[in-house]
Each structure stands twice: as C-alpha cells, then as structure tokens.
VOMIZA-665738 format. One line per field, with one value per residue (C-alpha): residue number from 1; residue in one letter; z, y, x. Coordinates in steps of 0.2 Angstrom, whole numbers, plus 5000, padded with zeros to 4 digits. Layout:
N
num = (NUM ...)
residu = (a ...)
zz = (Z ...)
yy = (Y ...)
xx = (X ...)
END
This chain:
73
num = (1 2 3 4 5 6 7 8 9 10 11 12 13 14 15 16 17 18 19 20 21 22 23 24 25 26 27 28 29 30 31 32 33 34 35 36 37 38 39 40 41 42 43 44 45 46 47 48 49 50 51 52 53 54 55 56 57 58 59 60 61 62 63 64 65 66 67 68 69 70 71 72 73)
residu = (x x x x x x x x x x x x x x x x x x x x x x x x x x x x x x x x x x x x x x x x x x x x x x x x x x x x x x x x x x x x x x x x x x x x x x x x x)
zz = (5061 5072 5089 5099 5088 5103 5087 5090 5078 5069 5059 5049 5045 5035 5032 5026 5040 5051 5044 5053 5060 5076 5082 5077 5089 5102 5100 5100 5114 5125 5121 5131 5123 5111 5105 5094 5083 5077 5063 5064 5049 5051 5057 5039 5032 5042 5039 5018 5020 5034 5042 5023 5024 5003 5003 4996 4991 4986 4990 5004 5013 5016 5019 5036 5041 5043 5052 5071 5085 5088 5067 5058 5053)
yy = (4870 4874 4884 4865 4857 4850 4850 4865 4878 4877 4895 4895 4909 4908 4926 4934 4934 4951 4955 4958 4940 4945 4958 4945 4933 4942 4948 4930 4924 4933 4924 4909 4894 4895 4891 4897 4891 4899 4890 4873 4866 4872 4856 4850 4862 4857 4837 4841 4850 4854 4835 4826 4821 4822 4841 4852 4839 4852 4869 4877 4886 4870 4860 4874 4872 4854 4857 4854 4860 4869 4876 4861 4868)
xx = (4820 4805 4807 4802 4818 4828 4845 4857 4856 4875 4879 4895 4902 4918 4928 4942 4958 4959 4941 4925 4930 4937 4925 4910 4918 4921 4900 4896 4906 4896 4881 4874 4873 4885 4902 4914 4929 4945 4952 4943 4950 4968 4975 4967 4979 4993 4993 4991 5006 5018 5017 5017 5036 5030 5024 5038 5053 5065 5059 5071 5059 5048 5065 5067 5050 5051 5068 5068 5079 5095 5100 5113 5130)
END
C-alpha cells in the first residue's frame, strides 16, 4: 500500500488478556486518525454460547447463567 493509497491502513493486533494490551491502547488512542477495539469478536463468543438456548443442556453453572431476575426457590 503506497503512501497516495486513499484505503485506511487496518493493524490487528490480537494479545493475551491483561498483557501489553492495555498499555498499547491507551498509546494508540492518542493518535489521530485511528481507532481502536476492545473485544471485537466478543459478542461472537457470546451467541455460540451464552444466548444458544443449546450450549450447556445439563451443566449447572451454564443452567445459572442463563437464569434471569430475582433467584427461584
């Protein structure tokens, strides 16, 4: 990509959680032009597994995640 490429220049950077991550954002948000993502895939995660109805039948700690409101007696 030339220096006259009107396309945005998109850097990736995927790292290890409560790494050099946070720091590295916090340098980047500072710089003009540019944007940053926490997480983007995260709600990816969450529709495999936390919103499939399907996605731990059976196992007590994924039944209490998927349990809403005030605790049933």
């Amino acid at each position: 990509m030339g220096s006259n490429d009107p396309r945005p220049l998109r850097v990736f950077l995927w790292i290890v959680p409560r790494s050099a991550s946070t720091a590295f954002t916090k340098c980047m948000s500072f710089v003009d032009d540019t944007e940053v993502w926490m997480e983007p895939y995260y709600m990816c995660v969450m529709n495999e597994t936390f919103n499939n109805p399907e996605w731990g039948i059976g196992i007590p700690a994924a039944d209490k995640m998927r349990t809403f409101g005030p605790e049933q007696e």
